[in-house]
N, C-alpha and C positions, 0 to 999 in steps of 0.2 A: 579322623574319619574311621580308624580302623575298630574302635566301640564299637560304632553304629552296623556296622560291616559282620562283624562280630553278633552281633545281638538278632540280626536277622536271621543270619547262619544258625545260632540254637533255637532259632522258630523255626525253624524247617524241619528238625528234630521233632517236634510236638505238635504242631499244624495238623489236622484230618482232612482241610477243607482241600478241595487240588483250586479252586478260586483264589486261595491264598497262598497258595503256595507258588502258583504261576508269578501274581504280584510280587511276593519275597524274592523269586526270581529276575524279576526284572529291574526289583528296585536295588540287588547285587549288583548286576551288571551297570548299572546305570553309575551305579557309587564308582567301579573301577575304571568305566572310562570318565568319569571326571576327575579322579581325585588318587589316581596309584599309575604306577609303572612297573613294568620288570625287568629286572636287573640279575645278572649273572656274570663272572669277572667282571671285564672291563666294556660290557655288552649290554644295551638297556633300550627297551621298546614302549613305547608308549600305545597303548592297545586301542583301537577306535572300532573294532567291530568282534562282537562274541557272541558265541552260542552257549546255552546252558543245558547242562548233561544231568539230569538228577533224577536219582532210583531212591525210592523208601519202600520197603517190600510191604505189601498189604497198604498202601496210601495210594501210591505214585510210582507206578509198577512203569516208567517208561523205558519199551524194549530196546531203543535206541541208542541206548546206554554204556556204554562199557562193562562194567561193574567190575571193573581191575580193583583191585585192592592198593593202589594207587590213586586211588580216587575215593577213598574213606580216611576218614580222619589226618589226611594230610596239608592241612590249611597253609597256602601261601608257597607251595613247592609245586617247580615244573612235573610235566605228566606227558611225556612221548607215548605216542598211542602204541600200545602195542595187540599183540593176535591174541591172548589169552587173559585170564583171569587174575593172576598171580603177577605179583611184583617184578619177578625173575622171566616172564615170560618171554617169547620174544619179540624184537620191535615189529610195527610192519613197516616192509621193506618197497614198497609200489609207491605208486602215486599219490594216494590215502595220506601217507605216513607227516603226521601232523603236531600239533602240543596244544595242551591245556593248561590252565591253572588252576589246580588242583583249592576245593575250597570248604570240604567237610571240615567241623568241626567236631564230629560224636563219628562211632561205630555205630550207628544206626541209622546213616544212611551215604550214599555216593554222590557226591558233586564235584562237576570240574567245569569248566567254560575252555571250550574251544576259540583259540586267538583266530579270528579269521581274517583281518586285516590289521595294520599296527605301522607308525609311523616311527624311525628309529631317532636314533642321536644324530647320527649324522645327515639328517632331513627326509633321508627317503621314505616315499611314502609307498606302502607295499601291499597289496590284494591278493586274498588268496592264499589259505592253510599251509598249503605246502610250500608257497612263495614267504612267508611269513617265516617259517622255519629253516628253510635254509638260507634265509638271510642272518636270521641270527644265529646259526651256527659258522656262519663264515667270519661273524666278529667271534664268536669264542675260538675258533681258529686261528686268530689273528692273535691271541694269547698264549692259547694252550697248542700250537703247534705237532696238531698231529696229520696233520695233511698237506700237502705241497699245495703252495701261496695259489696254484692255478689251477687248483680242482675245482673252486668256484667259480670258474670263468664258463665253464659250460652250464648248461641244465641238467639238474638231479633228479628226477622225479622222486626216484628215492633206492638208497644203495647203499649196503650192508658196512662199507668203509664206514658211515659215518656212526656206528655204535659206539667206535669208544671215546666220540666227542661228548655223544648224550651223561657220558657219566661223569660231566666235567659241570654240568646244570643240574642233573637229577639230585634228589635227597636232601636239598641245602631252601632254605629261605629264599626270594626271588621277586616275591612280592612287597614294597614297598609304596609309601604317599610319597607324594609328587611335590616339592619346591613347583608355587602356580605360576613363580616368576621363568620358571624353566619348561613350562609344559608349551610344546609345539604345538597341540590341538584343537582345532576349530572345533568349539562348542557350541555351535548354532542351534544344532538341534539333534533330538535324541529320538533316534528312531527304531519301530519294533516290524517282526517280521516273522513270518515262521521257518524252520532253521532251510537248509539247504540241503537237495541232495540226498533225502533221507528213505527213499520210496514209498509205498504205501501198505504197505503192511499192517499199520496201525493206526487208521486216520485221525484219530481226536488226537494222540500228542504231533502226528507231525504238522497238524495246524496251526498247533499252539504258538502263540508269537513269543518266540523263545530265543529269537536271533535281533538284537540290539547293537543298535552303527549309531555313531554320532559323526555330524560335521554337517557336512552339506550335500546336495546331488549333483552338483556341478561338474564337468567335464573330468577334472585331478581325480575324482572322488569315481573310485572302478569300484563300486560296489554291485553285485548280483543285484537281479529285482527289483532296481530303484522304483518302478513303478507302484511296484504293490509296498516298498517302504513310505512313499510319497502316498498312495491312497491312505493306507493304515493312517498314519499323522495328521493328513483331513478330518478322516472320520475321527479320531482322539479331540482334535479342534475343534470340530464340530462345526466347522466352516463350510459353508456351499457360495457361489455367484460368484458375484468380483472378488469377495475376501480370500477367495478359495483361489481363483485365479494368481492374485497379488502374491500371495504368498511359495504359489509351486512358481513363478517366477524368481523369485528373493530364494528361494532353495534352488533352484538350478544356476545361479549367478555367483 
């Protein structure tokens, strides 16, 4: 799968259209939550809900963006948000403080997908950017031993201790395809959404349905928005009456 992944990534580079390039982004996301995982030591999450972050300057100017240099040409490497521009910058330290997977393949342009929900190894299923990340930093904790075994027992929103974990994930490969005999994730259904949280400052991209969850709407599944994920996937269906009914039943079940 990782071609295919691959070949979309250098159409993003060359694309004019933002029609197309919306699509290349969805049909990214779409690839990694069915068919990859991330992995770092002995610490691996299987991703079920992401947001896509991508700047082409003069194409796809979206201000939402980071535009870290962490986020160009680094295909397949973690990306802890941080406050400035530069690789070196520093992390942010609040409630924000998040990860991506980093997925440019050229210098000419920024892409990263924000993990906003992800189901780990050891079955937990987890919502929530920042809940997502320090979950997985308490299994690379559980290796790399730089924090006392009981700093994860409380809540982090987010705290300067944990920098010199990030350097235990940053820089290295992380993304990986998935053994289908090992993937934990309900693949019911794939659903689009525009991202979260973004304010309004620039209405055409924050509507853009640029936030993709797969699984179900059912109770386990704490996804933001179910509603307008559930509308969106109608209208894709093109279902109205009973069909329409039948089925936001079969998605909440």
């Amino acid at each position: 799968m990782e071609t295919s992944v691959k070949e979309m990534l250098a159409q993003l580079a060359t694309t004019t259209q933002k029609a197309e390039i919306e699509t290349l982004l969805q049909q990214t996301t779409a690839q990694l939550l069915h068919y990859y995982k991330i992995r770092a030591r002995e610490t691996q999450l299987y991703p079920i809900e992401l947001e896509s972050y991508f700047y082409r300057a003069g194409v796809f100017e979206d201000p939402y963006v980071h535009t870290n240099e962490l986020q160009m040409n680094h295909f397949g490497e973690l990306y802890v948000h941080r406050r400035g521009k530069d690789a070196t910058s520093p992390y942010k330290m609040d409630n924000r403080v998040c990860m991506g997977i980093s997925l440019s393949v050229s210098t000419g342009y920024y892409y990263s997908a924000l993990i906003r929900s992800a189901i780990f190894a050891d079955d937990s299923m987890v919502f929530g950017p920042n809940n997502v990340l320090m979950h997985f930093m308490c299994g690379v904790n559980a290796s790399a031993h730089i924090l006392d075994t009981h700093f994860f027992d409380t809540h982090h929103a987010g705290t300067f201790q944990l920098a010199p974990l990030f350097r235990f994930v940053e820089g290295q490969q992380v993304l990986f395809e998935v053994d289908a005999s090992a993937d934990p994730r309900d693949k019911s259904y794939l659903m689009h959404g525009p991202r979260i949280g973004l304010g309004n400052t620039a209405p055409y991209f924050q509507q853009l349905p640029l936030r993709t969850a797969i699984g179900k709407l059912s109770a386990p599944y704490a996804f933001k928005n179910k509603t307008q994920l559930m509308d969106n996937y109608l209208a894709e269906s093109k279902l109205t009456g009973d069909a329409a009914k039948r089925l936001m039943k079969q998605m909440r079940e």
